[in-house]
VMD Tcl script that draws the C-alpha trace (Angstrom):
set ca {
  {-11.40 -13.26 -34.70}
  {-7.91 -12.99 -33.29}
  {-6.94 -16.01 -31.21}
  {-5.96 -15.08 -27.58}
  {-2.16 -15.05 -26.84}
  {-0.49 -17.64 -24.40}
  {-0.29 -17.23 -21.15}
  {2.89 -18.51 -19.42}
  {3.97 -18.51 -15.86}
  {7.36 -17.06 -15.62}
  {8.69 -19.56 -12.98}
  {9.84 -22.69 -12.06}
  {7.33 -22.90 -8.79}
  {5.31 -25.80 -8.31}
  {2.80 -23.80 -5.73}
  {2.67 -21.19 -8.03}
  {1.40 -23.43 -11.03}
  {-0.73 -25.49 -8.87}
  {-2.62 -21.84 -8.00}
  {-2.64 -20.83 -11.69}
  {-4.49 -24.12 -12.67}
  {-7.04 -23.03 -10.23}
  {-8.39 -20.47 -12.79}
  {-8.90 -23.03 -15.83}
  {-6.60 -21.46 -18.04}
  {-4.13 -23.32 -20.09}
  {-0.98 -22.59 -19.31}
  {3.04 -23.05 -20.12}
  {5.87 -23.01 -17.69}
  {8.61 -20.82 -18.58}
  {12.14 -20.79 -15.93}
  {12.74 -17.14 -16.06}
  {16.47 -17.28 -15.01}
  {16.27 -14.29 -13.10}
  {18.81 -14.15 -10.27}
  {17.47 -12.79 -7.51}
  {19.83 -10.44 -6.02}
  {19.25 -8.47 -2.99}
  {19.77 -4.78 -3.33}
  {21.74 -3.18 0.03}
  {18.48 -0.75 1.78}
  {16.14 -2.04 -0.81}
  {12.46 -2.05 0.68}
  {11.12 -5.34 0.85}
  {7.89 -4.21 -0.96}
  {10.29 -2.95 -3.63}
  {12.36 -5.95 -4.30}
  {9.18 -8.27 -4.74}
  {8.14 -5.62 -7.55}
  {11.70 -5.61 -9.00}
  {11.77 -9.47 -8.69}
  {8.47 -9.55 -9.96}
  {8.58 -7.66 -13.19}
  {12.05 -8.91 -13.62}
  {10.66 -12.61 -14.10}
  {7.70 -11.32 -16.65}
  {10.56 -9.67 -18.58}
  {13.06 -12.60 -18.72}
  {10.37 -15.45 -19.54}
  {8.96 -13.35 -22.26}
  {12.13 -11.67 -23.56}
  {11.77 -14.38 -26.92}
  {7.66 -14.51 -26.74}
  {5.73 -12.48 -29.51}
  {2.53 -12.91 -28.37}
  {1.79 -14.02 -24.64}
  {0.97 -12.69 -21.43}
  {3.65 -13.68 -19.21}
  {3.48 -13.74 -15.32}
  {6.01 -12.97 -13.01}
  {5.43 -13.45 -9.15}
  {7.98 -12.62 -6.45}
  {6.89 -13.11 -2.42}
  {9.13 -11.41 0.02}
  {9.02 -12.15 3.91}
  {10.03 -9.42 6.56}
  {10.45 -9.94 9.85}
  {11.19 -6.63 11.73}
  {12.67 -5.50 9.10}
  {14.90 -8.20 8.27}
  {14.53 -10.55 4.98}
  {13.07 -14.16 5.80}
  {15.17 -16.33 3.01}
  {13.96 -20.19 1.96}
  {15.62 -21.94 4.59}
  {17.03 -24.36 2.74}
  {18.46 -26.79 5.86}
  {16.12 -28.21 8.80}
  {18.98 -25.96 11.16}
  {17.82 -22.76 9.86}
  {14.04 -23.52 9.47}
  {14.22 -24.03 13.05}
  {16.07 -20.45 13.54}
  {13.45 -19.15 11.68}
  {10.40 -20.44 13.20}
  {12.00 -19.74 16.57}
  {12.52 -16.48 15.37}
  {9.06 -15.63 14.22}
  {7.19 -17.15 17.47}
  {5.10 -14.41 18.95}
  {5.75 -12.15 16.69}
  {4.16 -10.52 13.35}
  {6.01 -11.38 9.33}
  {4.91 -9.32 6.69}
  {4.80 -10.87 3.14}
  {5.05 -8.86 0.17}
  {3.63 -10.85 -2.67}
  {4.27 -8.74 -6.49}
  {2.67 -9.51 -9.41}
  {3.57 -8.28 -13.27}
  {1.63 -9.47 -16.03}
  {3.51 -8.02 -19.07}
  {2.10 -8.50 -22.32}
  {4.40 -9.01 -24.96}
  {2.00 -8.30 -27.43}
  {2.46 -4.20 -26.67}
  {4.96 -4.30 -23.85}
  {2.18 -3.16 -21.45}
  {2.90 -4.46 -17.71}
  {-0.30 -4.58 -15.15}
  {1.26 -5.02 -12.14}
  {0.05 -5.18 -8.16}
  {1.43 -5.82 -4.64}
  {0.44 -8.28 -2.18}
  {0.65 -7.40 1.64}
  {-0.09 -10.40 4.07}
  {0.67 -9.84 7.70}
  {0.88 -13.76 9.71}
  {1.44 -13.57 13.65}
  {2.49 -16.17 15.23}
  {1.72 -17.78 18.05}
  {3.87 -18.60 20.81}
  {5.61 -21.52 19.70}
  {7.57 -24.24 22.16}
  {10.75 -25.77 20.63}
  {9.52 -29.25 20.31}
  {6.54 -27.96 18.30}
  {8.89 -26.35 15.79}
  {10.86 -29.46 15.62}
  {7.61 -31.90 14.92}
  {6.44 -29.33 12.26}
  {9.79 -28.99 10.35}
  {10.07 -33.26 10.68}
  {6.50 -33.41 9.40}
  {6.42 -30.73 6.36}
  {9.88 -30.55 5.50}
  {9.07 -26.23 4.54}
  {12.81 -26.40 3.60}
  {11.84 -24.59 0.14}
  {9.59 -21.89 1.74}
  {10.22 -18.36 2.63}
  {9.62 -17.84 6.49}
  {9.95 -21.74 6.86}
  {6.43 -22.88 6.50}
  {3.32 -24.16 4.75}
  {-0.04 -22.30 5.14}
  {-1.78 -24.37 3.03}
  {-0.65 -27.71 4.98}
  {-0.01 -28.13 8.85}
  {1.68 -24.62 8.66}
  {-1.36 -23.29 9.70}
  {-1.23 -24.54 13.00}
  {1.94 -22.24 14.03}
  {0.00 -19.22 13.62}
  {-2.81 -17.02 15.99}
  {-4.00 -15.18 12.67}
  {-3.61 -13.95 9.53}
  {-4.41 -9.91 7.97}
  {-4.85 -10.27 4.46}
  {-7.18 -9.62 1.21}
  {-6.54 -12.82 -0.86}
  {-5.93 -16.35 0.65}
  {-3.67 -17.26 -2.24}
  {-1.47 -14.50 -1.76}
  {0.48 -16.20 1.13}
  {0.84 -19.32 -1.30}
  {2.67 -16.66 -3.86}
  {0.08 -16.43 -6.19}
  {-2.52 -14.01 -5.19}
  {-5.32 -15.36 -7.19}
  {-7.56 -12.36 -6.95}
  {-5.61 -9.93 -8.02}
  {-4.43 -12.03 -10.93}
  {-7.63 -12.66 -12.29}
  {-8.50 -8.84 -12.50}
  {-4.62 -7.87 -14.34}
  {-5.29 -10.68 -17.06}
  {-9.08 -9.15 -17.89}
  {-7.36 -5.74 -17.60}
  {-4.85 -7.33 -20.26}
  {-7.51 -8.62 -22.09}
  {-8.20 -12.23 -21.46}
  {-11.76 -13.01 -20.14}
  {-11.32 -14.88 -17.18}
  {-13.63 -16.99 -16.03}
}
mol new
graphics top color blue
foreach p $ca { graphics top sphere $p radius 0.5 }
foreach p [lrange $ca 0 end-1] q [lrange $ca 1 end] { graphics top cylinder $p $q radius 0.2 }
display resetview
């Protein structure tokens, strides 16, 4: 009997491993070293794909026998890309921005195995409206969480919750960057039994 291959998580994430470890598998880290470049027109669907498979690719590049995951989440609003905001000024923009209004993450996946260069691959949508949110609200929530590492500024799985009147989507993890689901069904379809 063949012994399975590894699996490693192409990225440097710490949501994204906490999710993996959800499913019981061991598991390596691997820092892909992609650089994530924006394409000018690219479709923000599109880009989490090419970001996605991009990461599987460049964490497995020197792997013989692994199935390596690469996960890439990208935030829309109207249209326009929602980057990590990096400073408490431009979480606040961005929160202020999305009050009232609907933000579309794209969440890829790529599982490629390196085995036989097959790639299973599936995209995320999550749609999040906001509610309408009062400038000292966005100021306690940014003091409080610190989402300064977080596309679209927030935390759903913390007090980020609280900012929002809904949320349309399929898998709960998905808006964490890991969409858990869908995983689990690419790594069977790669042949690892999971559970």
């Amino acid at each position: 009997m063949t012994a399975p291959p590894r699996v490693v998580l192409g990225s440097t994430s710490r949501y994204r491993a906490e999710l993996l470890s959800r499913l019981g598998l061991h598991f390596e880290l691997k820092a892909p070293g992609t650089i994530e470049t924006e394409l000018p027109g690219e479709d923000p669907a599109i880009r989490a794909m090419r970001l996605a498979t991009t990461k599987a690719t460049d964490a497995g590049a020197d792997l013989a026998d692994a199935l390596v995951i690469g996960s890439d989440q990208v935030a829309e609003l109207h249209g326009a890309l929602l980057e990590k905001p990096g400073t408490t000024e431009r979480a606040f923009a961005q929160l202020s921005a999305c009050s009232g209004h609907v933000v579309n993450f794209h969440t890829a996946l790529c599982v490629l195995d390196t085995r036989s260069g097959a790639r299973y691959t599936h995209l995320d949508l999550t749609r999040v409206h906001f509610r309408q949110l009062q400038p000292d609200e966005i100021e306690r929530y940014i003091e409080r969480e610190q989402p300064l590492d977080c596309a679209g500024s927030f935390k759903c799985e913390g007090l980020g919750i609280s900012l929002f009147q809904r949320i349309e989507n399929s898998d709960p993890t998905a808006l964490i960057g890991l969409p858990l689901i869908a995983l689990a069904q690419l790594l069977r379809e790669a042949g690892l039994s999971v559970p």
